[in-house]
N, C-alpha and C positions, 0 to 999 in steps of 0.2 A: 444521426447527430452530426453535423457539421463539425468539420475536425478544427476549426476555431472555438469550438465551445471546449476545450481540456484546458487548455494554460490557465484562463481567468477563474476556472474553477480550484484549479489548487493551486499553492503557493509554496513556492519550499521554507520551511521554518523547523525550528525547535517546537518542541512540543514534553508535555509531564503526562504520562499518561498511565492511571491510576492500576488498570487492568493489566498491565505490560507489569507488573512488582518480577521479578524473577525473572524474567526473558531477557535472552541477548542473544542477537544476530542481525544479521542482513538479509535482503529483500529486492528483489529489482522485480519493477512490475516493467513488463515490457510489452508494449502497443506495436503498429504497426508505423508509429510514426514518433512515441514518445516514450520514457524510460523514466521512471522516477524512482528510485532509491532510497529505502527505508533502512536506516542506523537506530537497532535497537540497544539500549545497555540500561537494564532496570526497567525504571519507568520514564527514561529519560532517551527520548526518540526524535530523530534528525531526519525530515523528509526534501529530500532535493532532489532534481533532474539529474540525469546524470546515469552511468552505467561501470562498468567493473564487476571484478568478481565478488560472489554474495555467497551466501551458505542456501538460499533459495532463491530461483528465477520462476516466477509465475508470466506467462504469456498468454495475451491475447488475440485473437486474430483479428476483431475489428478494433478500430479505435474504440467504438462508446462502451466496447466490454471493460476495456481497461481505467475509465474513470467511473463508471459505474459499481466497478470492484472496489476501487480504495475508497468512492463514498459509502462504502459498505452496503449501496442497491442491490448487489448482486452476490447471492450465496454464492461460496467456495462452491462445497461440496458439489450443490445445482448447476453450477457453471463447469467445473469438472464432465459430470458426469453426461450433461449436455453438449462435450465436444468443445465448449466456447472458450475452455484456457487447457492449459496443460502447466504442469510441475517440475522440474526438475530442482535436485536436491533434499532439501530437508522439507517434508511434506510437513511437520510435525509444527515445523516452528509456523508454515504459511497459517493452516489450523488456528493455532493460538492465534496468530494475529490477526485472521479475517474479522475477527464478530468485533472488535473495539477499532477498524478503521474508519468508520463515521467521523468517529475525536479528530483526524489529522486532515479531514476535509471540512470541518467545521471551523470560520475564525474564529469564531467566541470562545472557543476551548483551547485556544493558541497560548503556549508560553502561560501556565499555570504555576504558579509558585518561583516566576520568576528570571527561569530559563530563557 
């Protein structure tokens, strides 16, 4: 994947996200060249560029793992266990948030109820 193809596929926005009811933390996915930053609180979730300390850092070693990941292409666990990211922090929280990262790479589901 050409490391041009990551920026125009995500955006950083607000986001209402139905699956997130209960979760709150932070998230940095970190590439090998970009860092995007997930602010969870409820269902109400803030993705930006950007790096700082999070309660979980998921890392990937190529770029297209890490956009592949938050469009939700690429299983956690799979990608785990295949070497292609690695964990540090709260394993629990990345878990819950893998399987509804589709919602924050999708526009159509952007900023839902208002946000």
């Amino acid at each position: 994947m050409p490391d041009s193809d990551v920026a125009p596929q995500l955006a950083s926005g607000r986001f209402n996200v139905p699956a997130f009811e209960g979760v709150h933390g932070s998230i940095l996915f970190v590439g090998p060249q970009d860092t995007w930053r997930v602010e969870i609180d409820d269902q109400d979730v803030t993705l930006s560029e950007g790096d700082g300390a999070a309660d979980c850092v998921l890392s990937c070693k190529e770029r297209g793992d890490l956009l592949r990941l938050v469009r939700g292409e690429q299983n956690l666990v799979t990608a785990l266990l295949q070497g292609r990211i690695t964990v540090e922090g709260d394993a629990m929280l990345a878990v819950q948030v893998a399987g509804s990262m589709p919602t924050l790479a999708a526009p159509e589901d952007r900023a839902q109820g208002g946000h």
